[in-house]
Each structure stands twice: as structure tokens, then as C-alpha cells.
PAKOLPA-971198 format. One record per residue: residue number from 1; residue in three letters; z, x, y of N, C-alpha, C in turn. Coordinates in steps of 0.05 Angstrom, whole numbers, plus 5000, padded with zeros to 4 digits. Layout:
# PAKOLPA-971198
<NUM; ALA; <Z; X; Y>; <Z; X; Y>; <Z; X; Y>>;
...
# end
This chain:
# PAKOLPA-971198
<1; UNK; <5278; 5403; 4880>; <5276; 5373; 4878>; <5280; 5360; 4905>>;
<2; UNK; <5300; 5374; 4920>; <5313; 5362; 4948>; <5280; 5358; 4964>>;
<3; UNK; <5268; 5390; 4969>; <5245; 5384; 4977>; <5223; 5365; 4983>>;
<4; UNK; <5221; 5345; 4957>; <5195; 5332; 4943>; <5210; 5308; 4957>>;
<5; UNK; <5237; 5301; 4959>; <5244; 5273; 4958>; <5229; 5253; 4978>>;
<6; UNK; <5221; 5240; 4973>; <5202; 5221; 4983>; <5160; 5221; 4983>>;
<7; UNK; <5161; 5243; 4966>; <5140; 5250; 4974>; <5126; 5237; 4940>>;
<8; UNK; <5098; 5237; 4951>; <5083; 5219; 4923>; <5064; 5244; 4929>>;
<9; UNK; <5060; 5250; 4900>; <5033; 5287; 4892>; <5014; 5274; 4866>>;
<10; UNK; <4993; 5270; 4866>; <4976; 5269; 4848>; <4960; 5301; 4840>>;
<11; UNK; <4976; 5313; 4804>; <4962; 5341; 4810>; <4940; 5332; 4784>>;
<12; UNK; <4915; 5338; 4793>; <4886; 5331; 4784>; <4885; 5313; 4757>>;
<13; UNK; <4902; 5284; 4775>; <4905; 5256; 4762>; <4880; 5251; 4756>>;
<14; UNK; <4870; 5227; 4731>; <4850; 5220; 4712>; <4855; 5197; 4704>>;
<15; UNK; <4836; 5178; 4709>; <4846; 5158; 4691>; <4819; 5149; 4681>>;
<16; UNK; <4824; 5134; 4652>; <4795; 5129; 4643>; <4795; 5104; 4629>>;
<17; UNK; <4781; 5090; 4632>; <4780; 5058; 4618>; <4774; 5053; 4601>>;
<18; UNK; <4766; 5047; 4576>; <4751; 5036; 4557>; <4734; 5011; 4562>>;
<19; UNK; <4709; 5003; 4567>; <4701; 4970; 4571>; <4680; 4958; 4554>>;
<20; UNK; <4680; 4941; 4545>; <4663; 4933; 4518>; <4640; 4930; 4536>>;
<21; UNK; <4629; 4930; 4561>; <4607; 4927; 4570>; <4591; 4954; 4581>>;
<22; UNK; <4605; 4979; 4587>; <4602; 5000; 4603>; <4618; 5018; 4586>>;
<23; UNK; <4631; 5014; 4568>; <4645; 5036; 4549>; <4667; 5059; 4566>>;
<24; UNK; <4662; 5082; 4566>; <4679; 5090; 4580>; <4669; 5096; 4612>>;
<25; UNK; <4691; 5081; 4627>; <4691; 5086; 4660>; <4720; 5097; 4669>>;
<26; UNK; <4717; 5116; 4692>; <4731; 5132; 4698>; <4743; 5123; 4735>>;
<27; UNK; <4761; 5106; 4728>; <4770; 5094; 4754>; <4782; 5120; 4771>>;
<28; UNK; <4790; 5143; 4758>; <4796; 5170; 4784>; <4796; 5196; 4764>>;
<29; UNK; <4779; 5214; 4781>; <4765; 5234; 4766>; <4781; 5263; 4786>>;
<30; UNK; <4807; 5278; 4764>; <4815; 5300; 4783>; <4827; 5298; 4813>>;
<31; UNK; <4831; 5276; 4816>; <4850; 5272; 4846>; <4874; 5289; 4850>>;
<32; UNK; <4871; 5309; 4869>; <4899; 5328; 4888>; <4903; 5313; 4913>>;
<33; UNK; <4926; 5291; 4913>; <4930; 5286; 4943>; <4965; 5288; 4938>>;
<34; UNK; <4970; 5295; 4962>; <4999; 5300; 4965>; <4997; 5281; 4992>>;
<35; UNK; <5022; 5254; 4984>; <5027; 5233; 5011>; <5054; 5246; 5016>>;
<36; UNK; <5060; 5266; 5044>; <5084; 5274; 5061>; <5112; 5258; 5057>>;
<37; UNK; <5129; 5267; 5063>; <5154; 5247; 5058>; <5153; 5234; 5088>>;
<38; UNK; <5152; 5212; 5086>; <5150; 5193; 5123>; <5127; 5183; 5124>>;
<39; UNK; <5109; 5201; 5117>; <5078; 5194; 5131>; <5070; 5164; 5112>>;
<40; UNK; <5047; 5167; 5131>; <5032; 5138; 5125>; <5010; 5137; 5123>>;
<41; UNK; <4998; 5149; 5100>; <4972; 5158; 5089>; <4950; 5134; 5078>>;
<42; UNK; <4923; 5120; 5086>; <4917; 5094; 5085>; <4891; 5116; 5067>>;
<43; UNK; <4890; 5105; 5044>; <4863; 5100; 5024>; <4832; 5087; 5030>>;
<44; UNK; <4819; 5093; 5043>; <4797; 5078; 5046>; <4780; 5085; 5028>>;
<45; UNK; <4759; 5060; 5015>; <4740; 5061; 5000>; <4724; 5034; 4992>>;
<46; UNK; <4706; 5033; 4983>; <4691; 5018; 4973>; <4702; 4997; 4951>>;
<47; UNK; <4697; 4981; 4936>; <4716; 4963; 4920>; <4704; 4975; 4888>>;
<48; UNK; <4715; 4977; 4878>; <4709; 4986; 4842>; <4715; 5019; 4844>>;
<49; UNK; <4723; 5038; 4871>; <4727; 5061; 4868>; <4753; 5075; 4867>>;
<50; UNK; <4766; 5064; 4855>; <4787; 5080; 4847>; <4812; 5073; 4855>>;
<51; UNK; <4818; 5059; 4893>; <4840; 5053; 4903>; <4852; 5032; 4889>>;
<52; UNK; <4849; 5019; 4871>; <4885; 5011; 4860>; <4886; 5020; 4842>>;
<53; UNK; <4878; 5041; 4825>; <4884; 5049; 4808>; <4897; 5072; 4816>>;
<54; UNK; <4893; 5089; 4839>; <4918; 5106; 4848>; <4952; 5090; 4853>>;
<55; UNK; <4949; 5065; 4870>; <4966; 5054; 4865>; <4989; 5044; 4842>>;
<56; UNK; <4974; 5034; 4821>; <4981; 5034; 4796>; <4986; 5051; 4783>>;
<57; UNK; <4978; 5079; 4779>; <4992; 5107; 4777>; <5012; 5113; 4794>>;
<58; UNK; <5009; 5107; 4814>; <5046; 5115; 4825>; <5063; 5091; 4822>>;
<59; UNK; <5056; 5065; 4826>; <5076; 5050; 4807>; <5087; 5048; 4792>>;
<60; UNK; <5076; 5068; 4775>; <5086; 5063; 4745>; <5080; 5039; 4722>>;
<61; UNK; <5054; 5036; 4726>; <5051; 5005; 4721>; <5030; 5016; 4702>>;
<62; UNK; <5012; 5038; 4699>; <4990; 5048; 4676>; <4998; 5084; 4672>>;
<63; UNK; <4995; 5092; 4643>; <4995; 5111; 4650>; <4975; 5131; 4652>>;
<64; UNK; <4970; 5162; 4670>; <4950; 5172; 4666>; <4935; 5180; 4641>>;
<65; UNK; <4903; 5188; 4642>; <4892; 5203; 4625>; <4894; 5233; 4617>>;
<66; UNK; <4900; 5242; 4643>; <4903; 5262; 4650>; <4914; 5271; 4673>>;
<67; UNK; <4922; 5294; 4676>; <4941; 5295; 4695>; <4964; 5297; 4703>>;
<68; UNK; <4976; 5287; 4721>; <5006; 5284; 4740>; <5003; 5265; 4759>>;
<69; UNK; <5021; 5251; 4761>; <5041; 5242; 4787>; <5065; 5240; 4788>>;
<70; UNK; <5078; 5251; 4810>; <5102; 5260; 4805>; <5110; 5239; 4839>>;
<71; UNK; <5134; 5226; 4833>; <5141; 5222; 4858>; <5178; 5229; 4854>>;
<72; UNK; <5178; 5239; 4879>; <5208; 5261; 4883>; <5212; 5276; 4867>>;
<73; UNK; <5191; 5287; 4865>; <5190; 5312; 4840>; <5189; 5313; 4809>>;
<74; UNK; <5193; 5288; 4808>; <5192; 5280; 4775>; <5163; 5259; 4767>>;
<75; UNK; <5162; 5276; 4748>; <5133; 5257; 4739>; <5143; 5224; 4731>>;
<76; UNK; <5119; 5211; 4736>; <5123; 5178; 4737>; <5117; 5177; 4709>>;
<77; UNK; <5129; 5161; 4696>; <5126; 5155; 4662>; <5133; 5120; 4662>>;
<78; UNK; <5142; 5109; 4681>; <5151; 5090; 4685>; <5150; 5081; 4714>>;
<79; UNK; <5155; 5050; 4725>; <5164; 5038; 4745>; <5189; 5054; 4760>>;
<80; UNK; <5188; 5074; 4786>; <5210; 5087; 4787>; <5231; 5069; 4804>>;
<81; UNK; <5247; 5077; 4813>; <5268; 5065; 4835>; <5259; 5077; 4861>>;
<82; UNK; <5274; 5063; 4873>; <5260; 5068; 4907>; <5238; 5059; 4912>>;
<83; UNK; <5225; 5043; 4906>; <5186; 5037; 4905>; <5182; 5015; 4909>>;
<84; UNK; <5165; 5001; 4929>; <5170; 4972; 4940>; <5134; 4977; 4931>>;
<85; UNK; <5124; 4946; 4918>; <5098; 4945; 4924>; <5087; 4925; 4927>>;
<86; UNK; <5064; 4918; 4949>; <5053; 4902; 4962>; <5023; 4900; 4951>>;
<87; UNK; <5019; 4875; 4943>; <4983; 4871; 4934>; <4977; 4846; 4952>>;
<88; UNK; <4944; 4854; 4951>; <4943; 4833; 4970>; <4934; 4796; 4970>>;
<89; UNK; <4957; 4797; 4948>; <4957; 4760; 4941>; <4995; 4763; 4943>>;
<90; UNK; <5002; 4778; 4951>; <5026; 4781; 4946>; <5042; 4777; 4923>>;
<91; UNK; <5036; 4760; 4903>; <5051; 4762; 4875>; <5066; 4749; 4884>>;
<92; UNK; <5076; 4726; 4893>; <5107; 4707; 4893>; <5105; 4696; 4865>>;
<93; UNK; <5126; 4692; 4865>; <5127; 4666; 4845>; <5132; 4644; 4853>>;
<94; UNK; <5119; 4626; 4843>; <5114; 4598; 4867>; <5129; 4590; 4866>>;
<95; UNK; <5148; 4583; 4833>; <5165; 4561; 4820>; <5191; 4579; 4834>>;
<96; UNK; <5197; 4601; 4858>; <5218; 4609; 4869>; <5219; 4602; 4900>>;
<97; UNK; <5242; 4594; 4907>; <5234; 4594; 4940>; <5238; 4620; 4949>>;
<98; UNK; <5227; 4616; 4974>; <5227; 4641; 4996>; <5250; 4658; 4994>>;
<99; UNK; <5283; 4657; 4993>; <5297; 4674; 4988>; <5299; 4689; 4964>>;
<100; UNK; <5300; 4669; 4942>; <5298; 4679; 4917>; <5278; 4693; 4908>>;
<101; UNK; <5257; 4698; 4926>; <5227; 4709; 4917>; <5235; 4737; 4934>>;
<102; UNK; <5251; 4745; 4957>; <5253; 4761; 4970>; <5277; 4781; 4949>>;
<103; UNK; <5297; 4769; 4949>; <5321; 4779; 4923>; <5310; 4791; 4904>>;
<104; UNK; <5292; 4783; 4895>; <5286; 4790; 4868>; <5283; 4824; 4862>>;
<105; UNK; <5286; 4832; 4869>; <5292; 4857; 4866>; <5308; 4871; 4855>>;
<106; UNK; <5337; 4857; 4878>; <5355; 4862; 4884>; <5381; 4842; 4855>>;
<107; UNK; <5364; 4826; 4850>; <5370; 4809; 4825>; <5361; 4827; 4802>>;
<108; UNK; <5345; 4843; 4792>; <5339; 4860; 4766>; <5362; 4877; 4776>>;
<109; UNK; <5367; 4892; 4796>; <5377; 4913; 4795>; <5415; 4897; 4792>>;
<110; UNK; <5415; 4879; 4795>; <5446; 4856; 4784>; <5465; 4868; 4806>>;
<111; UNK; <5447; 4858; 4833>; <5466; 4858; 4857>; <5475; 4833; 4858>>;
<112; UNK; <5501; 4821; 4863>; <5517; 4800; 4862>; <5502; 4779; 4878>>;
<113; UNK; <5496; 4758; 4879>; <5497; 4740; 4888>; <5501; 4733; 4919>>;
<114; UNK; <5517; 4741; 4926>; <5525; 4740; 4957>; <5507; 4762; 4974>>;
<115; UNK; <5520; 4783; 4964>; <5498; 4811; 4981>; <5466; 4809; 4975>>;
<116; UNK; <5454; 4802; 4954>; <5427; 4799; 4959>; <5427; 4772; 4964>>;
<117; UNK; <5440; 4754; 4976>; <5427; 4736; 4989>; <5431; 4739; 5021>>;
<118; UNK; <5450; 4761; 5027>; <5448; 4768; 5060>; <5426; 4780; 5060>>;
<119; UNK; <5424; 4814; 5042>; <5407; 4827; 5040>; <5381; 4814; 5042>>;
<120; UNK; <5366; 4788; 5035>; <5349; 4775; 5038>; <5353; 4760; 5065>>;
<121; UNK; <5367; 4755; 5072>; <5365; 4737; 5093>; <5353; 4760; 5125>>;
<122; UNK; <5376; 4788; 5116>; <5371; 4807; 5136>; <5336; 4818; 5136>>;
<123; UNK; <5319; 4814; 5111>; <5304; 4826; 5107>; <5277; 4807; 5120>>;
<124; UNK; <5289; 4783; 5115>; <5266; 4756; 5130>; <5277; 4756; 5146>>;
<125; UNK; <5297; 4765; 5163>; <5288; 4764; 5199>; <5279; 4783; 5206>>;
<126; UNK; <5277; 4808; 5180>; <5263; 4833; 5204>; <5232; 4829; 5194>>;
<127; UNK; <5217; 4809; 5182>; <5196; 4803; 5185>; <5191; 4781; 5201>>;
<128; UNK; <5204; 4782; 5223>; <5198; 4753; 5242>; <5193; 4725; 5226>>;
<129; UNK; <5210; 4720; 5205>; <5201; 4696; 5197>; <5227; 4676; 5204>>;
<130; UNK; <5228; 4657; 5214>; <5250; 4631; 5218>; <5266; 4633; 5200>>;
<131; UNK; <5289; 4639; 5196>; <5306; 4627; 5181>; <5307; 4607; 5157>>;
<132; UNK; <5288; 4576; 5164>; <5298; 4555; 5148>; <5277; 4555; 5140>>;
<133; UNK; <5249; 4582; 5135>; <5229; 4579; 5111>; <5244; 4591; 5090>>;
<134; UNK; <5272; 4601; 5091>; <5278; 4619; 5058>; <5275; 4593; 5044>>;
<135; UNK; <5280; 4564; 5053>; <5287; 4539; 5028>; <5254; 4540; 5030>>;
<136; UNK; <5231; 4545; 5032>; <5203; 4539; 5022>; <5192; 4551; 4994>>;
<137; UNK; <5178; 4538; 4986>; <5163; 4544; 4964>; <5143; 4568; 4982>>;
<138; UNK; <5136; 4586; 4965>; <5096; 4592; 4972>; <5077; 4583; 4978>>;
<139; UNK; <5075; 4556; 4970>; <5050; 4538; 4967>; <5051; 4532; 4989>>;
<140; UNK; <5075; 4526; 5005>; <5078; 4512; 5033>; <5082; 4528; 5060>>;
<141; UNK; <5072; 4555; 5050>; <5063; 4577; 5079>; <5040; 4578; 5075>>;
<142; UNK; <5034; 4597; 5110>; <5001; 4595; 5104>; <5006; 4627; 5091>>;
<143; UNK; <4976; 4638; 5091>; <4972; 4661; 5081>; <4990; 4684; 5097>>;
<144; UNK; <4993; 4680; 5129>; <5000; 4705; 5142>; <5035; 4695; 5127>>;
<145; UNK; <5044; 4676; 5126>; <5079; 4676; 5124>; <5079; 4688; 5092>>;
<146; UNK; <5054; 4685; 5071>; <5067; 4694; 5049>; <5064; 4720; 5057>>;
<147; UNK; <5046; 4735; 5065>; <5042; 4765; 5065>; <5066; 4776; 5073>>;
<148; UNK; <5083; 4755; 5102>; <5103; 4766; 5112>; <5132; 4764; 5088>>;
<149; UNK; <5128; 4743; 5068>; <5154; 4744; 5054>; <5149; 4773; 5032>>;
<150; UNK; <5125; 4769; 5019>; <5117; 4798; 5001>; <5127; 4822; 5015>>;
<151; UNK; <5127; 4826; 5042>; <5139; 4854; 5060>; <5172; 4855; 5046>>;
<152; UNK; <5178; 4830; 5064>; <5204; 4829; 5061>; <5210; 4829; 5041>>;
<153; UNK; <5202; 4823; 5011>; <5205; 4828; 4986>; <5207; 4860; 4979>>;
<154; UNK; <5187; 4870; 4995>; <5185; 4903; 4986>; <5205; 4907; 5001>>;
<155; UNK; <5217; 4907; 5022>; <5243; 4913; 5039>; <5268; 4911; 5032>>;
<156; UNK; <5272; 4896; 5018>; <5296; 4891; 5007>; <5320; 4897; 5000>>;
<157; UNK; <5307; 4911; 4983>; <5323; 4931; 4965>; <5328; 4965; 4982>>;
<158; UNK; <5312; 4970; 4998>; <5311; 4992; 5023>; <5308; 5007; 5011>>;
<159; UNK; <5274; 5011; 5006>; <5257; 5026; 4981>; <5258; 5061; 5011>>;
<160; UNK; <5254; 5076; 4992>; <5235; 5099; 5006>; <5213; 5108; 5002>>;
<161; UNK; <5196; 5092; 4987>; <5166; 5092; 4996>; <5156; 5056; 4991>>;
<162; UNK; <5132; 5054; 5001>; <5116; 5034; 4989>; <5091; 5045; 4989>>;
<163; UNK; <5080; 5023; 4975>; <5060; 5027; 4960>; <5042; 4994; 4964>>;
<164; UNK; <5018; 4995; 4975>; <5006; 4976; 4995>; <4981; 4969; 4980>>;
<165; UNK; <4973; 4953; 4970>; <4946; 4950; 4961>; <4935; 4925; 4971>>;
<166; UNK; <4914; 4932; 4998>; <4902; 4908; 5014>; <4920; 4889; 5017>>;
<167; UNK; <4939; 4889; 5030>; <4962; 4871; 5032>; <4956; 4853; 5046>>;
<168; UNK; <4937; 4853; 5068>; <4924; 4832; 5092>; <4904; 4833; 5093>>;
<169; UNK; <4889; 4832; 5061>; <4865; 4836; 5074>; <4851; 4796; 5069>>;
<170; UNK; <4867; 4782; 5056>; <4862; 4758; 5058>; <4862; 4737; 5072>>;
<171; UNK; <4873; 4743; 5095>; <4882; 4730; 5125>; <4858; 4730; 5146>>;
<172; UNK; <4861; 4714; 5161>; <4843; 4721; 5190>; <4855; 4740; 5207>>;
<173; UNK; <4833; 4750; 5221>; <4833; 4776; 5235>; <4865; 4778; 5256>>;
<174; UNK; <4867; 4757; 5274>; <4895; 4765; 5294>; <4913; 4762; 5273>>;
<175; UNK; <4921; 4748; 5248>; <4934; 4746; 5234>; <4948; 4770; 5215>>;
<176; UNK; <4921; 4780; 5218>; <4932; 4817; 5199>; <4935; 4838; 5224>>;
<177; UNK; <4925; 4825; 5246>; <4923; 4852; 5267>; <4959; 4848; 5277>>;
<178; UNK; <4966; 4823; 5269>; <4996; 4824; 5279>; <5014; 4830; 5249>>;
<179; UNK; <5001; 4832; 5229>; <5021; 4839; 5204>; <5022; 4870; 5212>>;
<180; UNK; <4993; 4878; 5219>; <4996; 4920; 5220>; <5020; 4917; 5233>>;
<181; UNK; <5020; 4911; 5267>; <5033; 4926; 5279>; <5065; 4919; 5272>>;
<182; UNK; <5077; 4899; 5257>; <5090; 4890; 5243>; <5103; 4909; 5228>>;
<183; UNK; <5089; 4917; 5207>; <5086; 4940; 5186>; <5094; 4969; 5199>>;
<184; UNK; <5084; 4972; 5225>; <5081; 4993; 5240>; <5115; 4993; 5252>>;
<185; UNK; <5113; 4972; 5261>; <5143; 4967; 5275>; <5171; 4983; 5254>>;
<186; UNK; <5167; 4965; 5236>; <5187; 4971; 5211>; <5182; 5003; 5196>>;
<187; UNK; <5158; 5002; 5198>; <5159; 5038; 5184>; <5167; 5060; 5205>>;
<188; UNK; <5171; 5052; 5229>; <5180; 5071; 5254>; <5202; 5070; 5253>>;
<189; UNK; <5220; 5046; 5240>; <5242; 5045; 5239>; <5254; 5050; 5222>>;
<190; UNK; <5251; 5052; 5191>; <5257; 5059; 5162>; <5247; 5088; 5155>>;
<191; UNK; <5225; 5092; 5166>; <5216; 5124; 5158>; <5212; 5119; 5123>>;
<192; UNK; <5196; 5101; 5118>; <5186; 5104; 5093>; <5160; 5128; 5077>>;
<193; UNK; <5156; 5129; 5057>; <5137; 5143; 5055>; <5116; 5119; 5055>>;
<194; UNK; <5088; 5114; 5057>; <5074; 5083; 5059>; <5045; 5092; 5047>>;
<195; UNK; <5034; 5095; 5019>; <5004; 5092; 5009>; <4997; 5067; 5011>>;
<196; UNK; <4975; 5071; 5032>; <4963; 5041; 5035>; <4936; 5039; 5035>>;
<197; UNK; <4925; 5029; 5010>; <4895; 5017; 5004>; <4882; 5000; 5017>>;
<198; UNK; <4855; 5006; 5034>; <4841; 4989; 5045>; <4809; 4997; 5046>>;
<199; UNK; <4794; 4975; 5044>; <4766; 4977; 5051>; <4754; 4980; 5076>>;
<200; UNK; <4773; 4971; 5096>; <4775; 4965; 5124>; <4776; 4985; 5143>>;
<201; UNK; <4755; 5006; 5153>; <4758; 5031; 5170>; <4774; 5023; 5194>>;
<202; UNK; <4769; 5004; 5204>; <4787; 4995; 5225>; <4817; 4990; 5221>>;
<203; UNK; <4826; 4981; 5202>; <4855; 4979; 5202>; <4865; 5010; 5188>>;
<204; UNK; <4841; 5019; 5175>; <4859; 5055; 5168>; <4855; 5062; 5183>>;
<205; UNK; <4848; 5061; 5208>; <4848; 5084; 5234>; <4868; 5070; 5253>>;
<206; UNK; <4880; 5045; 5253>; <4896; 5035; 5263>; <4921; 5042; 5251>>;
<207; UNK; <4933; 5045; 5229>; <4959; 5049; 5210>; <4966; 5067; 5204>>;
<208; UNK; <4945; 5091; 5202>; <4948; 5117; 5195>; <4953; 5142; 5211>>;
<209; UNK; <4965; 5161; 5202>; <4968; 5191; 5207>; <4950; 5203; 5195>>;
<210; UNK; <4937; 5198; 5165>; <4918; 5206; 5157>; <4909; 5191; 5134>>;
<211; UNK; <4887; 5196; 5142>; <4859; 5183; 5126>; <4847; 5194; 5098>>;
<212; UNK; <4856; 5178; 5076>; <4835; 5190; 5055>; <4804; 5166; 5048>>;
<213; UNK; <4785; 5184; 5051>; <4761; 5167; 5038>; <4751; 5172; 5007>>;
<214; UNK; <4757; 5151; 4993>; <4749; 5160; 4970>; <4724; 5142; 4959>>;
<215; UNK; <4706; 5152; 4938>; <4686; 5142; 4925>; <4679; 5151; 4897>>;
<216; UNK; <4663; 5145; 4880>; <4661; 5154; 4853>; <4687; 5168; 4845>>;
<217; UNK; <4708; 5147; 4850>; <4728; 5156; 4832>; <4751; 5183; 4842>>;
<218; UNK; <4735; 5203; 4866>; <4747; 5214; 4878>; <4747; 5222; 4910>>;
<219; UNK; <4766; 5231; 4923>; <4772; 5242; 4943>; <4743; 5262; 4960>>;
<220; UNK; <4739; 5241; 4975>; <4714; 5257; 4993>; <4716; 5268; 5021>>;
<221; UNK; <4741; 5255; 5029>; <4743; 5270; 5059>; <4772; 5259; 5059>>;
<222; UNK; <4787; 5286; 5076>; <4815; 5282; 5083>; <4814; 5283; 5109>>;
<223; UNK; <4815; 5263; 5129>; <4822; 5263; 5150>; <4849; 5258; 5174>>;
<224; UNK; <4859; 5275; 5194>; <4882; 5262; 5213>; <4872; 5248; 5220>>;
<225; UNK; <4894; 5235; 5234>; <4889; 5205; 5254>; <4911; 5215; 5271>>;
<226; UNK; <4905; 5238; 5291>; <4916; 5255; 5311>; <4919; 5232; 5339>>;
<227; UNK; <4928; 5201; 5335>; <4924; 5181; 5357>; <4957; 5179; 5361>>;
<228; UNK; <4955; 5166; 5386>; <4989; 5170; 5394>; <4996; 5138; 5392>>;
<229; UNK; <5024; 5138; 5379>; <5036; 5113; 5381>; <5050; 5094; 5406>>;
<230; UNK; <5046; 5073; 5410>; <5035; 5043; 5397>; <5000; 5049; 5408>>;
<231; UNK; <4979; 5040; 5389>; <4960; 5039; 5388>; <4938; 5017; 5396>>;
<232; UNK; <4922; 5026; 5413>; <4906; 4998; 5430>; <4881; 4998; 5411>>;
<233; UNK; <4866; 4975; 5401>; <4832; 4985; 5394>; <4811; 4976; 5410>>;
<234; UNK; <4824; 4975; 5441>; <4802; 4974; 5461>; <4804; 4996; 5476>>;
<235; UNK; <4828; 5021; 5465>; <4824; 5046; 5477>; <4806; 5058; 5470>>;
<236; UNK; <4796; 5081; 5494>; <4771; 5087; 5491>; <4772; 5108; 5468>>;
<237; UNK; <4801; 5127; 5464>; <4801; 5138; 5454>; <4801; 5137; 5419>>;
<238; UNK; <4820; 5112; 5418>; <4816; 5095; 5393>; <4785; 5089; 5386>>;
<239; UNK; <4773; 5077; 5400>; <4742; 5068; 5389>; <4724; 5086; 5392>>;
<240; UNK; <4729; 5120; 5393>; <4723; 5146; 5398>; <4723; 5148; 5363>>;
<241; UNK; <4755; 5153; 5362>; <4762; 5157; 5338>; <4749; 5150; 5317>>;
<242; UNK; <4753; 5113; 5311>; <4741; 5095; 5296>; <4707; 5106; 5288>>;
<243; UNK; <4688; 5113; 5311>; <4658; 5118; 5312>; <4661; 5143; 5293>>;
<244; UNK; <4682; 5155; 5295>; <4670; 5189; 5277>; <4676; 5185; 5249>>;
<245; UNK; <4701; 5168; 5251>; <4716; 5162; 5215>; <4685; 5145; 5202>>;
<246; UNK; <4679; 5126; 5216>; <4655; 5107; 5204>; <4630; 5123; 5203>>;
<247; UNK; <4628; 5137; 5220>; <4602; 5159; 5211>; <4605; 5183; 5185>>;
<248; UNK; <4637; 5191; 5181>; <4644; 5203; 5156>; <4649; 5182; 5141>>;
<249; UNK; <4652; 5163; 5141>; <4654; 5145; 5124>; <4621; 5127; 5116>>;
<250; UNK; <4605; 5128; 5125>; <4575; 5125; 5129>; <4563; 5148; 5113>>;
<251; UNK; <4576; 5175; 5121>; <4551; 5195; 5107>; <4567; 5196; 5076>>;
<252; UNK; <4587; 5182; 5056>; <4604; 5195; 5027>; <4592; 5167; 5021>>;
<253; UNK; <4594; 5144; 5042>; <4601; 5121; 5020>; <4569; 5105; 5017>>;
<254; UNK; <4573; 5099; 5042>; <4541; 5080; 5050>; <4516; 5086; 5028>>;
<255; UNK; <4516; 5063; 5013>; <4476; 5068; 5001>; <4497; 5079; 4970>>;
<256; UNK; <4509; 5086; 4969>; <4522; 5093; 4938>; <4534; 5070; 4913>>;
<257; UNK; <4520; 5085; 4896>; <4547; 5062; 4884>; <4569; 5069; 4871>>;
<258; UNK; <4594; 5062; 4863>; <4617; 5070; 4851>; <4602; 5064; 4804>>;
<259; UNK; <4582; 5067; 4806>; <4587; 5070; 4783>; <4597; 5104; 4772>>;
<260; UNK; <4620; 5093; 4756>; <4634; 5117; 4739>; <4632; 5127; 4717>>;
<261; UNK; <4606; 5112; 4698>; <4602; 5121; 4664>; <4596; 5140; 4665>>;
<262; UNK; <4588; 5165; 4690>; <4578; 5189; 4673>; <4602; 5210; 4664>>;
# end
């Protein structure tokens, strides 16, 4: 058990939909991926193929068709502990302000009052956010400050993995290029385990140690991201990198479509 701890294993996970328009569709067909305990494994794919529905299987939020996922060695049957997760509208609740939206975690699990409100306070300054937005609503950040309170929401509680679904991908470009290295900052420092879903070849070759591409539902190429940390994308070697992932990512995905009824 000691082994597995932190680690997320999908053994030939299934999931299948029922839809009154398309009947049965198969959002992931036989998936084997094992995410390392630490690592920071980024999902790339097309949209309707499968990446949040891996998500949502290790959440604990649906259960499989078939299959396994087991995170720290025990199969998921439920929402486990330790598990921070990030989507990319962030999920606040508006009618909460900024601290109380960060706590909330730390409030189900009936941490007193005082300590999850340090615990939050410590958690919004290690997302560079000011101090005197904890008294804000949501409505009254822009997009990059909510993405940054949703972090700090998943931080909170001092998860050992997260779980990332397009977390930035609704922002303008310097805006998410400073949430990565952000993200990057904090996972160098916490040593989380981190599945993170994106459409974006450019930010999975920026975030990652390794690369999954997936399409029709499954796993088409496992690739490293053998690049050394902190990461430039006007290095030559970086935009080396980027040209080969988008050419494997060009020859699985490009010109296809993610339909799944067969």
C-alpha cells in the first residue's frame, strides 16, 4: 500500500454513457495509465474525447463501467481524501467571499474556525493574491484572480494530488502563462501528484514531465517531456520539443473525429 501512496492507476478503466440522441457513447474505452507519485502528467486531447471523464473517475464524482481506479492503492468508489480539484470555471460559490470559498474544504472536514481561516489566509498568499480580496465576492475578480482563488481552494486543505481540468484555459494568454508557472512554482514546492487536462499542446509541453495524447476515448501516445526546469518557450530547445509533440499530436488527432457509438 506504502508503495502506491500518491500515485493515481487506471487498470483498463471504461466508461459508457447512455444518450437519448446517440444511445450508447463510450467517453473511455480500456485506459492503462499509471500518474507517478510527484509527477505531473498533462492529458492532451481534442474536446468530446474522454479528458474529463478520466478526471471524474479519479474524483470520485462517477462511477466506472468497467474497470479500476485505484488511487493509493485502493480503488475509488467515492470522493477520496487528499484530492484537490480544479475545473476550468473554477466552481466558487459566488454568494461566498474569497476566504470562505478557499476554507471550504477545510469547513466539511469541521476544522475549527480559527485554523481554516489562517489556513486560508496562508493559502491566498501563496497564490500571490493581496490580502484584502479574501472580503470579495467572485463576481468582483477578473478571470485570472478567480482561477487563482480555485488553486488556493485546492491547496488548502494540503491535498497530495490534484486533479486539473482546463483550469486556465478561459483567460488570456499572459494571464495563464503566469497561472502555469504559478502552478509550477507551488508543485516544486509541495511535491504533489498533478493530472492535468488540456487541449492546449503548448501548455502540456510547458507543465509536464509527461505527456498523454488521447482520442476516441483512448490513450494514443505516451510521451516524456525530458525539458529541464524553469522553462523558456522561446528556447530553441523548447520550440524543438513543442514541433515533434504537435506533429504526434497531428498524425492521432488532426482530420478525426471523437465520435464513440461504435
Amino acid at each position: 500500500m506504502a508503495a502506491d501512496a500518491g500515485v493515481i492507476r487506471f487498470q483498463r478503466t471504461s466508461k459508457r454513457y447512455h444518450t437519448p440522441a446517440r444511445g450508447e457513447v463510450w467517453a473511455l474505452r480500456d485506459m492503462d495509465l499509471v500518474c507517478e507519485a510527484g509527477g505531473l502528467t498533462c492529458v492532451v486531447g481534442p474536446s468530446g474525447c474522454g479528458k474529463t471523464t478520466l478526471l471524474r473517475l479519479a474524483a470520485g464524482l462517477e462511477p466506472t463501467t468497467d474497470g479500476r481506479v485505484a488511487i493509493d492503492g485502493r480503488t475509488v468508489t467515492a470522493p477520496p481524501p487528499g484530492i484537490g480539484l480544479v475545473s476550468q470555471e473554477g466552481s466558487l460559490l459566488p454568494w461566498r467571499r474569497v476566504i470562505d470559498n478557499v476554507a471550504l474544504g477545510l469547513e466539511i472536514q469541521k476544522v475549527g474556525r480559527t485554523e481554516r481561516r489562517t489556513r486560508a489566509r496562508e493559502a491566498i498568499r501563496r497564490v500571490h493574491l493581496p490580502p484584502a480580496v479574501e472580503r470579495s465576492l467572485p463576481h468582483e475578480l477578473s478571470g485570472g484572480m478567480r482561477q487563482r482563488v480555485a488553486l488556493a481552494r485546492a491547496l488548502c486543505p494540503g491535498p497530495r494530488i490534484l486533479l486539473m481540468d482546463e483550469p486556465f484555459a478561459a483567460v488570456d494568454e499572459p494571464t495563464r502563462h503566469r497561472l502555469q508557472d504559478e502552478l509550477v512554482r507551488l508543485w516544486q514546492a509541495d511535491g504533489q501528484t498533478i493530472l492535468f487536462v488540456t487541449h492546449n499542446v503548448e501548455e502540456a509541453v510547458y507543465l509536464a514531465d509527461r505527456l498523454i495524447v488521447m482520442t476516441f476515448s483512448r490513450t494514443v501516445a505516451d510521451l516524456p517531456v525530458p525539458l529541464a526546469r524553469p522553462r523558456d518557450r522561446l528556447d530553441r530547445v523548447f520550440v524543438d520539443t513543442l514541433l515533434a509533440v504537435r506533429r504526434t499530436f497531428a498524425e492521432h488527432v488532426n482530420g478525426l473525429s471523437c465520435d464513440t457509438t461504435s
